[in-house]
Predicted model as a PDB file, atoms N, CA, C, CB and O in Angstrom, pLDDT in the B-factor column:
MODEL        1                                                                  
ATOM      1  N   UNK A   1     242.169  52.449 416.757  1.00 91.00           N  
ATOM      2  CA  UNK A   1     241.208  52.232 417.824  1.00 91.00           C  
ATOM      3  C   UNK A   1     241.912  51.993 419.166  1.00 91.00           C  
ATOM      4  CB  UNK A   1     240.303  51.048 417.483  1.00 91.00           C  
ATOM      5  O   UNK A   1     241.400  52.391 420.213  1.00 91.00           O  
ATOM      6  N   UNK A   2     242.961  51.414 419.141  1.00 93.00           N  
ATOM      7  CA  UNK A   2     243.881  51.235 420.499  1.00 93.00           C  
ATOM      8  C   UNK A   2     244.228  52.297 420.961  1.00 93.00           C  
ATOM      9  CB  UNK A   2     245.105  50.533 420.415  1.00 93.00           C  
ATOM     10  O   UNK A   2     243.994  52.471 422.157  1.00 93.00           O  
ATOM     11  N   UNK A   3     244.884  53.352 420.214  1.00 96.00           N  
ATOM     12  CA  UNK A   3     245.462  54.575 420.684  1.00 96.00           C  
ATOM     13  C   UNK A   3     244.282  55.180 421.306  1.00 96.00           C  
ATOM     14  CB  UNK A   3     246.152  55.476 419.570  1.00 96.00           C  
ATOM     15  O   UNK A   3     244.577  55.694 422.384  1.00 96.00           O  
ATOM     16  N   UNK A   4     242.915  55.306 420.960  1.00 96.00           N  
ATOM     17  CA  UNK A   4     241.870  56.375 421.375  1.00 96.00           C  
ATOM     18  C   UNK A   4     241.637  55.449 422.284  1.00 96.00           C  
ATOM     19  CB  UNK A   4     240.612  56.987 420.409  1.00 96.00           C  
ATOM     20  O   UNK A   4     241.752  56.141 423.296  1.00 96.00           O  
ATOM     21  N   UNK A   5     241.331  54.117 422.757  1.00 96.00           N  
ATOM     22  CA  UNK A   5     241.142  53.349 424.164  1.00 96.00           C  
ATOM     23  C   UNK A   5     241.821  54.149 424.685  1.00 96.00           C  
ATOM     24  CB  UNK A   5     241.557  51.866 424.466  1.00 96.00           C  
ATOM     25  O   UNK A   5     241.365  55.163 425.212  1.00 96.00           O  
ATOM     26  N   UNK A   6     243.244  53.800 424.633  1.00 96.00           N  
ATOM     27  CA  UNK A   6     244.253  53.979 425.691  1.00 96.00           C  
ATOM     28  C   UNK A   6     244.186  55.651 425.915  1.00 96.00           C  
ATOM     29  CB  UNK A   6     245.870  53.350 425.182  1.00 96.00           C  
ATOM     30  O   UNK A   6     243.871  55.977 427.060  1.00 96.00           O  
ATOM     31  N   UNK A   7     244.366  56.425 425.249  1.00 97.00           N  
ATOM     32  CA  UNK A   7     243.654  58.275 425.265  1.00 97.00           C  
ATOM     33  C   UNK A   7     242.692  58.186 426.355  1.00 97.00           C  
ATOM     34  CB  UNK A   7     242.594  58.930 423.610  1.00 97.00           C  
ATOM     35  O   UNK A   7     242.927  58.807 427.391  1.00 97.00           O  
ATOM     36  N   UNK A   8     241.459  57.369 426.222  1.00 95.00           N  
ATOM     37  CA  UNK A   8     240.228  57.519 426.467  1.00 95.00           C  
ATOM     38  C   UNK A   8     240.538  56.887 428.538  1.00 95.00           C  
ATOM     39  CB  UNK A   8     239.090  56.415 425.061  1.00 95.00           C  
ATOM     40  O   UNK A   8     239.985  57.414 429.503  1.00 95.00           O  
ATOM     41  N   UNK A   9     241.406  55.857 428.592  1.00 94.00           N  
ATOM     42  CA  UNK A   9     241.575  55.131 429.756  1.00 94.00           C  
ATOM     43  C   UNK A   9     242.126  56.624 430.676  1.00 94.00           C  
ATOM     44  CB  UNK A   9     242.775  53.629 429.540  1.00 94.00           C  
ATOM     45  O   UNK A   9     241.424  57.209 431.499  1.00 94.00           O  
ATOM     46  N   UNK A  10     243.323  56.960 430.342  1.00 95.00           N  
ATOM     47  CA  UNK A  10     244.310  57.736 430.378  1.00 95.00           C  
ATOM     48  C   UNK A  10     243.704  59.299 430.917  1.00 95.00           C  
ATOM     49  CB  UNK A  10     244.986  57.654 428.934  1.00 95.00           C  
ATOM     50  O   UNK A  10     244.224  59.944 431.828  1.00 95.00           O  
ATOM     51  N   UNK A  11     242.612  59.686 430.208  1.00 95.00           N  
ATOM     52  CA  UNK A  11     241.873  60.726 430.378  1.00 95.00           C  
ATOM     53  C   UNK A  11     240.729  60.125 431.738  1.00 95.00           C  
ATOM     54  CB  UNK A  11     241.188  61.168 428.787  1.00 95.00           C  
ATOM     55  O   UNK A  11     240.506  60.872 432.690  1.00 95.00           O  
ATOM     56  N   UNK A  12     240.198  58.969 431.672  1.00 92.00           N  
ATOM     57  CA  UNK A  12     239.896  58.731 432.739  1.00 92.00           C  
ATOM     58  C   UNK A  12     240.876  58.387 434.312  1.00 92.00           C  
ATOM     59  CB  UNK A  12     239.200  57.896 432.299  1.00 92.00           C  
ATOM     60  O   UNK A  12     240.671  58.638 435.500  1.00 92.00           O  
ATOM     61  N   UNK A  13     241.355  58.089 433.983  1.00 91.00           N  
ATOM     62  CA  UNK A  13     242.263  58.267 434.622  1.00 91.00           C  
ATOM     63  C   UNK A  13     242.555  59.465 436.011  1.00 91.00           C  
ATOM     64  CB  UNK A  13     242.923  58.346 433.630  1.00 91.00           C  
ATOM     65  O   UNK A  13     242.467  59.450 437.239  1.00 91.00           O  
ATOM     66  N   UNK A  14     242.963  60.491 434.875  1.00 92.00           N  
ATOM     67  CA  UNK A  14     242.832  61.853 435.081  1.00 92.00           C  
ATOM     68  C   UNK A  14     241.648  62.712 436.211  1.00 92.00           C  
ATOM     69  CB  UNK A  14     242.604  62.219 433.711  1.00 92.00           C  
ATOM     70  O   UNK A  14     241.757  63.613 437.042  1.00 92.00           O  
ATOM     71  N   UNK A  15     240.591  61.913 435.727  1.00 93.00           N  
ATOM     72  CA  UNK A  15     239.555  62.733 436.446  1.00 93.00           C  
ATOM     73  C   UNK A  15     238.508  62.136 437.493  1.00 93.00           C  
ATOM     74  CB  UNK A  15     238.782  63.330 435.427  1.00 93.00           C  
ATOM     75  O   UNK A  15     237.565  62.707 438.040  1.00 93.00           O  
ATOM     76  N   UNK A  16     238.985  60.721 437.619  1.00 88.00           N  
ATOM     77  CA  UNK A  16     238.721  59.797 438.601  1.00 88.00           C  
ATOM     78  C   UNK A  16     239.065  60.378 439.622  1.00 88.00           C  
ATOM     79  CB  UNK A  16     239.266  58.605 438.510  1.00 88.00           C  
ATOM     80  O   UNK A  16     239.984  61.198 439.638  1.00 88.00           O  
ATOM     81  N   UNK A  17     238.386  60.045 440.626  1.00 89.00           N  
ATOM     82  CA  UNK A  17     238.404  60.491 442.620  1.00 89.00           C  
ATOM     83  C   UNK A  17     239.389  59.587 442.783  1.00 89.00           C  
ATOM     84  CB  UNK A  17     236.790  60.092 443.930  1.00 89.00           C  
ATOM     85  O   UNK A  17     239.621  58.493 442.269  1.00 89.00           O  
ATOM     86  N   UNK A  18     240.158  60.544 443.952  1.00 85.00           N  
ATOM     87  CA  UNK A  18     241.156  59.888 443.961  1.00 85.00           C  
ATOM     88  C   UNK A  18     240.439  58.485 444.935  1.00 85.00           C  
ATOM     89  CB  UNK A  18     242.474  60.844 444.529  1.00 85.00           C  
ATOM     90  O   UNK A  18     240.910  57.395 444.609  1.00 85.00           O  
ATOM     91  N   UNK A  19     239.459  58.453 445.973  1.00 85.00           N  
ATOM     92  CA  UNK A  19     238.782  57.482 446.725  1.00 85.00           C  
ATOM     93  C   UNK A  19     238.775  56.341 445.678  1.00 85.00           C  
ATOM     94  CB  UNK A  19     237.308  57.964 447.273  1.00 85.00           C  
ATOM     95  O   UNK A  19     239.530  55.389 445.880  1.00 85.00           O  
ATOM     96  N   UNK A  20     237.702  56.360 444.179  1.00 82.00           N  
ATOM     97  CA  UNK A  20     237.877  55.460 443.619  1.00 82.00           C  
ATOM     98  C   UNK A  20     239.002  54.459 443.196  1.00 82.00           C  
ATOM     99  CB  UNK A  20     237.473  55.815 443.042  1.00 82.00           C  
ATOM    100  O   UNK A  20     238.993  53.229 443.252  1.00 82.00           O  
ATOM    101  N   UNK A  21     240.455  55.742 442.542  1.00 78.00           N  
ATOM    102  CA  UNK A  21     241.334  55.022 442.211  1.00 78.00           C  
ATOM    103  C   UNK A  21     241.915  54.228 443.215  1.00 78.00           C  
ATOM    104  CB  UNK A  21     242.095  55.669 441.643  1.00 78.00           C  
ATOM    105  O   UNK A  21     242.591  53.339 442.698  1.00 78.00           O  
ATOM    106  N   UNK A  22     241.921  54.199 444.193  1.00 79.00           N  
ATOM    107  CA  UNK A  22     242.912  53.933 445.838  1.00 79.00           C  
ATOM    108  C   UNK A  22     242.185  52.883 445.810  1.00 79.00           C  
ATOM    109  CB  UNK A  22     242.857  55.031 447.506  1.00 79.00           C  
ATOM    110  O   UNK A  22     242.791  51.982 446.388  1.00 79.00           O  
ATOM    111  N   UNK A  23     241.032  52.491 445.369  1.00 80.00           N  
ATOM    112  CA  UNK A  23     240.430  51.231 446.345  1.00 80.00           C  
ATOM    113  C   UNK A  23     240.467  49.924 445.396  1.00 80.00           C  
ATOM    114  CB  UNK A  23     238.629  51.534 446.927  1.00 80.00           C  
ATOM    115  O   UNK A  23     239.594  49.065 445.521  1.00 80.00           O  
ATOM    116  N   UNK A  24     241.538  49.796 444.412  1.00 81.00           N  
ATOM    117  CA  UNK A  24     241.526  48.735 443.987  1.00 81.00           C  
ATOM    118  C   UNK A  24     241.888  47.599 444.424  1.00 81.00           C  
ATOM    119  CB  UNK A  24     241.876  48.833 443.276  1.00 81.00           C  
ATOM    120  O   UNK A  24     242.750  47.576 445.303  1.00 81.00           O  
ATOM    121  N   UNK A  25     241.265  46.231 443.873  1.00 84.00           N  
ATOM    122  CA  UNK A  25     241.888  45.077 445.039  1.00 84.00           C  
ATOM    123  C   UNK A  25     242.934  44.517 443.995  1.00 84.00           C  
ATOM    124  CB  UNK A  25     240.593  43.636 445.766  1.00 84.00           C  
ATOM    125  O   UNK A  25     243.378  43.454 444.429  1.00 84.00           O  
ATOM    126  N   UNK A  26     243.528  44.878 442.676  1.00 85.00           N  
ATOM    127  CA  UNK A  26     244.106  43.996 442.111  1.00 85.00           C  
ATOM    128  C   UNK A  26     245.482  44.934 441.971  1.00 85.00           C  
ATOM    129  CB  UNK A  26     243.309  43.395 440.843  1.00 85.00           C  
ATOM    130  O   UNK A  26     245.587  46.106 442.331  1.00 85.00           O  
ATOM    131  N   UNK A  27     246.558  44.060 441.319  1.00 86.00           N  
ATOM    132  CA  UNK A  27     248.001  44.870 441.130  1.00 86.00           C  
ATOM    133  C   UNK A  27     248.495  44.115 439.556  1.00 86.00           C  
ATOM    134  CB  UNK A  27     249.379  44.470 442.743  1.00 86.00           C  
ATOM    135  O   UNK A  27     248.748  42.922 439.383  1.00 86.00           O  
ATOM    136  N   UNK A  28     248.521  44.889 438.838  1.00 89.00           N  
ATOM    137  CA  UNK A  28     248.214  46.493 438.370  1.00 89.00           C  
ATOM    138  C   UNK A  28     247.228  46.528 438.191  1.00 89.00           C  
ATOM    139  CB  UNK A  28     248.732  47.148 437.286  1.00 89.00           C  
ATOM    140  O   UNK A  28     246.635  45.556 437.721  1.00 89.00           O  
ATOM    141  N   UNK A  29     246.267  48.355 438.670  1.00 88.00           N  
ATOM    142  CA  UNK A  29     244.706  48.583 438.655  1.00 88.00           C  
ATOM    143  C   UNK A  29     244.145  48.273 437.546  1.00 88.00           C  
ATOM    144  CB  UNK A  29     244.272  49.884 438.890  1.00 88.00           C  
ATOM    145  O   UNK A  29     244.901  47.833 436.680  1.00 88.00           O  
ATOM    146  N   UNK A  30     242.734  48.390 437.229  1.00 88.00           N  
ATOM    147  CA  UNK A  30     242.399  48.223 436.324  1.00 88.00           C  
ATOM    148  C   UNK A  30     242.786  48.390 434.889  1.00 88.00           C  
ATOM    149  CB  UNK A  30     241.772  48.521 436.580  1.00 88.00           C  
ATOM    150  O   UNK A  30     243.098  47.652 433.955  1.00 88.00           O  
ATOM    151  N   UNK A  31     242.606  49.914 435.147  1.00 91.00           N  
ATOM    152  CA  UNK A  31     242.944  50.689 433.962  1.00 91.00           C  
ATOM    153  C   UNK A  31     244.137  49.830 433.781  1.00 91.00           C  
ATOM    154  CB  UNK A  31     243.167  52.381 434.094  1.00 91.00           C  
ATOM    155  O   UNK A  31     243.891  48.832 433.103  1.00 91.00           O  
ATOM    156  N   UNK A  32     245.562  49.950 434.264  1.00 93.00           N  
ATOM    157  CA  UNK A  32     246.459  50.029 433.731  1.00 93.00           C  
ATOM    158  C   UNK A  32     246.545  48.581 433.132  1.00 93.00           C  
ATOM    159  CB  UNK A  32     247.400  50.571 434.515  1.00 93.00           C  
ATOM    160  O   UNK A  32     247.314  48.339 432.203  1.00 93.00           O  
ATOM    161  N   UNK A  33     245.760  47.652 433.671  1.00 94.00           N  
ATOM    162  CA  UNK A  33     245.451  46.125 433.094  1.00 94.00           C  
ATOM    163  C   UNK A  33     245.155  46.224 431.818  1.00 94.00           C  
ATOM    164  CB  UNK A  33     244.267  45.335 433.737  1.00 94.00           C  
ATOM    165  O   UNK A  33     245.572  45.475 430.934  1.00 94.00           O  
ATOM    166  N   UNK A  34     244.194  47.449 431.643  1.00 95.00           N  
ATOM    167  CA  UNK A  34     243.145  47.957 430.313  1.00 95.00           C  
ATOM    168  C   UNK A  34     244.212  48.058 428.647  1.00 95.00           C  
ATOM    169  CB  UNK A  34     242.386  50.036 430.836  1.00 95.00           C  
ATOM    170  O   UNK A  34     244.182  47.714 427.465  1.00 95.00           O  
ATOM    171  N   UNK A  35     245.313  49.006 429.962  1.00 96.00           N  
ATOM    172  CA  UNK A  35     245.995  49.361 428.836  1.00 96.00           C  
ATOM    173  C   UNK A  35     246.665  48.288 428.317  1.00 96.00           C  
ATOM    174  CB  UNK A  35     246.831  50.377 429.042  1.00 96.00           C  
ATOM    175  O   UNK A  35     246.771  48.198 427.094  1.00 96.00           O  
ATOM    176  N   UNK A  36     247.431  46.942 429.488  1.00 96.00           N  
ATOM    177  CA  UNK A  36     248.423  46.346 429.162  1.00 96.00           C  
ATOM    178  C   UNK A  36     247.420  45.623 427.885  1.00 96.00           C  
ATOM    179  CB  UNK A  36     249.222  45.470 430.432  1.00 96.00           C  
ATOM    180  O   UNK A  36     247.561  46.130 426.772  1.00 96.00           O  
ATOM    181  N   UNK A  37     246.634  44.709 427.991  1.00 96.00           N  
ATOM    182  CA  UNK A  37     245.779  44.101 427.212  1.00 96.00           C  
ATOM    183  C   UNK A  37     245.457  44.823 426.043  1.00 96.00           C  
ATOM    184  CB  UNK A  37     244.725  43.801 427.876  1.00 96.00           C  
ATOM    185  O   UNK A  37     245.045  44.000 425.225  1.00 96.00           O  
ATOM    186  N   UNK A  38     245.444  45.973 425.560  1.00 96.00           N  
ATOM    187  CA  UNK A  38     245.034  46.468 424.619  1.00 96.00           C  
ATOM    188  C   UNK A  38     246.300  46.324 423.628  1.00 96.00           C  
ATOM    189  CB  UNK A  38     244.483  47.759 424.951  1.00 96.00           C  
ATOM    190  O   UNK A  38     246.226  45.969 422.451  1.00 96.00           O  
ATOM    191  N   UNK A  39     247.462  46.662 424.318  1.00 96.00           N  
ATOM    192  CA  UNK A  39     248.837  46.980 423.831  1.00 96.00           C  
ATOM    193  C   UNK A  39     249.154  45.609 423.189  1.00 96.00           C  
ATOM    194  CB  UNK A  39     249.953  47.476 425.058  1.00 96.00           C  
ATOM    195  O   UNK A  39     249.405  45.568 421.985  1.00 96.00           O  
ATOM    196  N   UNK A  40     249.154  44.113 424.190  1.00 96.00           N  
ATOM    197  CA  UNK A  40     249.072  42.682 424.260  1.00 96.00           C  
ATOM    198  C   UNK A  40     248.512  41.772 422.503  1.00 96.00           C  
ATOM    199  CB  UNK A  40     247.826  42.467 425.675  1.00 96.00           C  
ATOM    200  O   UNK A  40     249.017  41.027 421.663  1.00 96.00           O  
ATOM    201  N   UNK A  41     247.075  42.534 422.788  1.00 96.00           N  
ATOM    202  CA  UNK A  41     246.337  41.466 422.507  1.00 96.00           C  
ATOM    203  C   UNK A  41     245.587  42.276 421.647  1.00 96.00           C  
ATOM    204  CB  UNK A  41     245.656  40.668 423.628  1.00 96.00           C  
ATOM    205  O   UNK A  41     245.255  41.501 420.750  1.00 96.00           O  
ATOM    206  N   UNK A  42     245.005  43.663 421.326  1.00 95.00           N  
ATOM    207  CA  UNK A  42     244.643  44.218 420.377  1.00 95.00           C  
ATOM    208  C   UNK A  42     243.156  44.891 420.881  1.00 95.00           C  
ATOM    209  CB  UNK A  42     244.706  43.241 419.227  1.00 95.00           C  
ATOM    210  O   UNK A  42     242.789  44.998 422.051  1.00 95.00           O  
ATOM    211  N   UNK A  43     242.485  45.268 419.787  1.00 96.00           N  
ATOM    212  CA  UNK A  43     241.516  45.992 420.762  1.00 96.00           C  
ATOM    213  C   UNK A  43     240.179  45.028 420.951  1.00 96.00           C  
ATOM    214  CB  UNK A  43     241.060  47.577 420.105  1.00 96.00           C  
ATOM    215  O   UNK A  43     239.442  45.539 421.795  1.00 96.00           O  
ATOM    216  N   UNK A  44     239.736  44.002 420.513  1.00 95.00           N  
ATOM    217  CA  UNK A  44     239.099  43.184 420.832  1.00 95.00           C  
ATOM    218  C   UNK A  44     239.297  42.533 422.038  1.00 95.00           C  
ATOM    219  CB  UNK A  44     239.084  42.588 420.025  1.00 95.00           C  
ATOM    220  O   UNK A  44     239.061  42.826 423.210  1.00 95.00           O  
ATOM    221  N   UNK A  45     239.741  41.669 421.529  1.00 96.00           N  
ATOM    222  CA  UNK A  45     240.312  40.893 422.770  1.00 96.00           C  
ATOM    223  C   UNK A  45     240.902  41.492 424.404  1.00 96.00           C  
ATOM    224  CB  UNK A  45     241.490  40.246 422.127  1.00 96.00           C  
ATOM    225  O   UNK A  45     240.754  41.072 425.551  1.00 96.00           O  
ATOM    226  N   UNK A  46     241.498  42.471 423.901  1.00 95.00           N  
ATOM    227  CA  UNK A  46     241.771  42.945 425.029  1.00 95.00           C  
ATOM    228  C   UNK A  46     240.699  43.991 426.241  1.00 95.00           C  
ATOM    229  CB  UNK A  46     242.858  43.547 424.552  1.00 95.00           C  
ATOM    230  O   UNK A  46     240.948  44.088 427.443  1.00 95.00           O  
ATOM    231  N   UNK A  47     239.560  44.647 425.548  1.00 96.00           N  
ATOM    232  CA  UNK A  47     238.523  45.066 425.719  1.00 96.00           C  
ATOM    233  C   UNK A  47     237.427  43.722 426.665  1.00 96.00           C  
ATOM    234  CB  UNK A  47     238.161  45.568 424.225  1.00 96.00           C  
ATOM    235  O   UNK A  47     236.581  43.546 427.542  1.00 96.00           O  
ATOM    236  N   UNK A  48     237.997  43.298 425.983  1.00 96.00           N  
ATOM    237  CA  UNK A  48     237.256  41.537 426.230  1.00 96.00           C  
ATOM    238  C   UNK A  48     237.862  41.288 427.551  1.00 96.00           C  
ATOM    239  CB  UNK A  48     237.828  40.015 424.926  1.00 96.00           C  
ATOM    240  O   UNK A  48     236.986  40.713 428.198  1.00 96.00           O  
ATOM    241  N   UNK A  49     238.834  41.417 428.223  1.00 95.00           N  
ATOM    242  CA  UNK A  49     239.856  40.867 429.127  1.00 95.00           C  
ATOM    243  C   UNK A  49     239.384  41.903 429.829  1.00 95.00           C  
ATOM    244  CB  UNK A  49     241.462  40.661 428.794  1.00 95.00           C  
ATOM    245  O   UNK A  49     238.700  41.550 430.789  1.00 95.00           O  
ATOM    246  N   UNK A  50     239.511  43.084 429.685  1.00 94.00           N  
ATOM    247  CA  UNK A  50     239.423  44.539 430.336  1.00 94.00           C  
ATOM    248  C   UNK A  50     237.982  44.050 431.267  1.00 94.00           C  
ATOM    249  CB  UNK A  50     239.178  46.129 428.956  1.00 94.00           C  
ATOM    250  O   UNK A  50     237.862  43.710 432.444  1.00 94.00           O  
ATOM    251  N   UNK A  51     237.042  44.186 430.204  1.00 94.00           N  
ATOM    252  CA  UNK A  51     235.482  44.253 431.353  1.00 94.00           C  
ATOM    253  C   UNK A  51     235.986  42.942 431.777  1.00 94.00           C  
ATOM    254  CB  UNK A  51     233.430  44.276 430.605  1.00 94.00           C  
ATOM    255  O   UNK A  51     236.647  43.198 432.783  1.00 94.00           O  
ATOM    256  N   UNK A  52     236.040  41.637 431.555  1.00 92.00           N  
ATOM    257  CA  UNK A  52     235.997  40.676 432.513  1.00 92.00           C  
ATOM    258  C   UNK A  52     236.912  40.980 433.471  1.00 92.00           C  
ATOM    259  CB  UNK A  52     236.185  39.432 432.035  1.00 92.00           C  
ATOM    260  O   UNK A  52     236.589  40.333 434.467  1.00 92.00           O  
ATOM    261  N   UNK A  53     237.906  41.640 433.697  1.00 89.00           N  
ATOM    262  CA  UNK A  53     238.356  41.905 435.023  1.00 89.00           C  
ATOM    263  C   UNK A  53     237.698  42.868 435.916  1.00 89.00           C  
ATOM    264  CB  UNK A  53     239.573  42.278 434.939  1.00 89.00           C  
ATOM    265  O   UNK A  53     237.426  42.458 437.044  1.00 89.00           O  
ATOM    266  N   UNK A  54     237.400  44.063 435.611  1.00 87.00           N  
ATOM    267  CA  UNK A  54     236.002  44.889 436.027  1.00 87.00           C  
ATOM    268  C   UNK A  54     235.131  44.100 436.885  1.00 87.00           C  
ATOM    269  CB  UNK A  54     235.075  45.297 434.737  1.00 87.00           C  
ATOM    270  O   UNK A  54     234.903  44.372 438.064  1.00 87.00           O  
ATOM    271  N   UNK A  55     234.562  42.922 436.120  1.00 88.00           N  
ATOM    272  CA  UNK A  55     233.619  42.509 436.542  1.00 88.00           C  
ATOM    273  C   UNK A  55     233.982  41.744 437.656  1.00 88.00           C  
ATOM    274  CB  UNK A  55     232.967  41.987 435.672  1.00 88.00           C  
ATOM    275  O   UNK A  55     233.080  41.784 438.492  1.00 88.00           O  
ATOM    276  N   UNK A  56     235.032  40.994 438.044  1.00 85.00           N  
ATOM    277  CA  UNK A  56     235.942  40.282 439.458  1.00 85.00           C  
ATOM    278  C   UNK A  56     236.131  41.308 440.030  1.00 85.00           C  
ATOM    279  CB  UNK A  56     237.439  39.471 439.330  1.00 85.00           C  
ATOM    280  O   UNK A  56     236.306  40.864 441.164  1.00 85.00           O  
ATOM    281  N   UNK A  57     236.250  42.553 440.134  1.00 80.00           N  
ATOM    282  CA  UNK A  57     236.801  43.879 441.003  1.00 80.00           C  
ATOM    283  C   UNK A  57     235.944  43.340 442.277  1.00 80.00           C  
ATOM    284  CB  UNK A  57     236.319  45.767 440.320  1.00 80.00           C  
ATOM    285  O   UNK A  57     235.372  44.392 442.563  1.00 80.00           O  
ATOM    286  N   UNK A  58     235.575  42.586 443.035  1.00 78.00           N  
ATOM    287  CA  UNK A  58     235.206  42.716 444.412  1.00 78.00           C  
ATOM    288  C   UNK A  58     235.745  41.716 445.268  1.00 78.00           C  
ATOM    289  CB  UNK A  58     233.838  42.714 444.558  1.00 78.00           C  
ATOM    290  O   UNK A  58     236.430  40.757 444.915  1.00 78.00           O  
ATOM    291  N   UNK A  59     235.383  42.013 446.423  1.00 74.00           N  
ATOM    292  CA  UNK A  59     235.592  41.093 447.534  1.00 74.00           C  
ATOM    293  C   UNK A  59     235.257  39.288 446.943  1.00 74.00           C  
ATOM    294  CB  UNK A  59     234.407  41.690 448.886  1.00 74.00           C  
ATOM    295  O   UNK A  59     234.379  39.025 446.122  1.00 74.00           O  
ATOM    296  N   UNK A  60     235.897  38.560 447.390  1.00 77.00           N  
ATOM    297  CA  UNK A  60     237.300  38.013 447.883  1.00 77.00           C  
ATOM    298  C   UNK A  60     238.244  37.918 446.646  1.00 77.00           C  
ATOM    299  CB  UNK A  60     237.165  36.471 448.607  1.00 77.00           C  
ATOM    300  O   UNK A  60     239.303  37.295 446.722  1.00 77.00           O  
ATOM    301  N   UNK A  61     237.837  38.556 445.492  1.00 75.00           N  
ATOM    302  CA  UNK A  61     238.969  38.227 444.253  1.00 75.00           C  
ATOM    303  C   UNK A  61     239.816  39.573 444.364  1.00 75.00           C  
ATOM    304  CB  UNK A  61     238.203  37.998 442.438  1.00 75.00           C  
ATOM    305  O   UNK A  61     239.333  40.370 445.168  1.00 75.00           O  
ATOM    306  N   UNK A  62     240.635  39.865 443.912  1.00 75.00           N  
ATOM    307  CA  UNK A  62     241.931  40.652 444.533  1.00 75.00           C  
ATOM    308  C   UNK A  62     243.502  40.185 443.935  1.00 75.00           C  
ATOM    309  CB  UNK A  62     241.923  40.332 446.282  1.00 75.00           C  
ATOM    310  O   UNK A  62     243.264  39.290 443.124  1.00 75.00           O  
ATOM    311  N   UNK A  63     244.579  40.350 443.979  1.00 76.00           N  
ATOM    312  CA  UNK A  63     245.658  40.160 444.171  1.00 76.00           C  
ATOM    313  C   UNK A  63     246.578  40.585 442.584  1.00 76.00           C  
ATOM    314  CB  UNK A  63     245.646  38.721 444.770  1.00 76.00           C  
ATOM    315  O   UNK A  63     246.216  41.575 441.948  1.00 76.00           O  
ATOM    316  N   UNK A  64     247.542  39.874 442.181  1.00 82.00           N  
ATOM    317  CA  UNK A  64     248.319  39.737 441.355  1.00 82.00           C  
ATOM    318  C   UNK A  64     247.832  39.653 440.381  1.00 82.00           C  
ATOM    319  CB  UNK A  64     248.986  39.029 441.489  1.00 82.00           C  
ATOM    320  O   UNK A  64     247.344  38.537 440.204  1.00 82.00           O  
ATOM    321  N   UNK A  65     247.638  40.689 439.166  1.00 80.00           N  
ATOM    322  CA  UNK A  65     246.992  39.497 437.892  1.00 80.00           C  
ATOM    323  C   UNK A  65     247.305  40.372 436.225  1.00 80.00           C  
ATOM    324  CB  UNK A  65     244.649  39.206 438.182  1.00 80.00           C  
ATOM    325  O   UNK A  65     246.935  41.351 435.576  1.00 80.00           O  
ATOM    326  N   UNK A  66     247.980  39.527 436.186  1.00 83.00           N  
ATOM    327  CA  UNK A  66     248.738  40.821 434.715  1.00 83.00           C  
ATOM    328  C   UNK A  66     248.324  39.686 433.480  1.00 83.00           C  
ATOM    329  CB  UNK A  66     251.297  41.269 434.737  1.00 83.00           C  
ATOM    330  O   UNK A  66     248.403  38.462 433.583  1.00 83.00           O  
ATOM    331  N   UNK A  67     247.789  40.591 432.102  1.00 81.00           N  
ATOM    332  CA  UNK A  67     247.177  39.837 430.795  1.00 81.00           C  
ATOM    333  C   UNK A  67     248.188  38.882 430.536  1.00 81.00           C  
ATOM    334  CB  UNK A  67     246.895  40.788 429.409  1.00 81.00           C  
ATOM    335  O   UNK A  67     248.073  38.103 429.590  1.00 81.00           O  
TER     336      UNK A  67                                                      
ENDMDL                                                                          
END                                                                             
């Protein structure tokens, strides 16, 4: 199930505008947060971590934030 996340991130990835990808406020973007957490922590949990960062993606939260 991790490998097809990470496939599945990866392929999005791919076909995302580039406008969308550019406008992230955090370091490392989402996705690649997606992946670290999946790799981390497994596919629960890390899925779990994934949308709750999604869900902070706006103004004033932003900056540094690795699983």
């Amino acid at each position: 199930m991790i490998w097809l996340s990470i496939k599945l991130i990866l392929f999005y990835r791919a076909i995302a505008p580039k406008r969308l990808r550019n406008s992230c406020l955090f370091e490392p973007t989402c996705s690649e947060y997606a992946i670290l957490a999946l790799k981390k922590y497994g596919f629960s949990k890390g899925w779990s971590l994934s949308f709750k960062r999604i869900t902070n993606c706006k103004q004033p939260n932003g900056g540094v934030d690795y699983p």
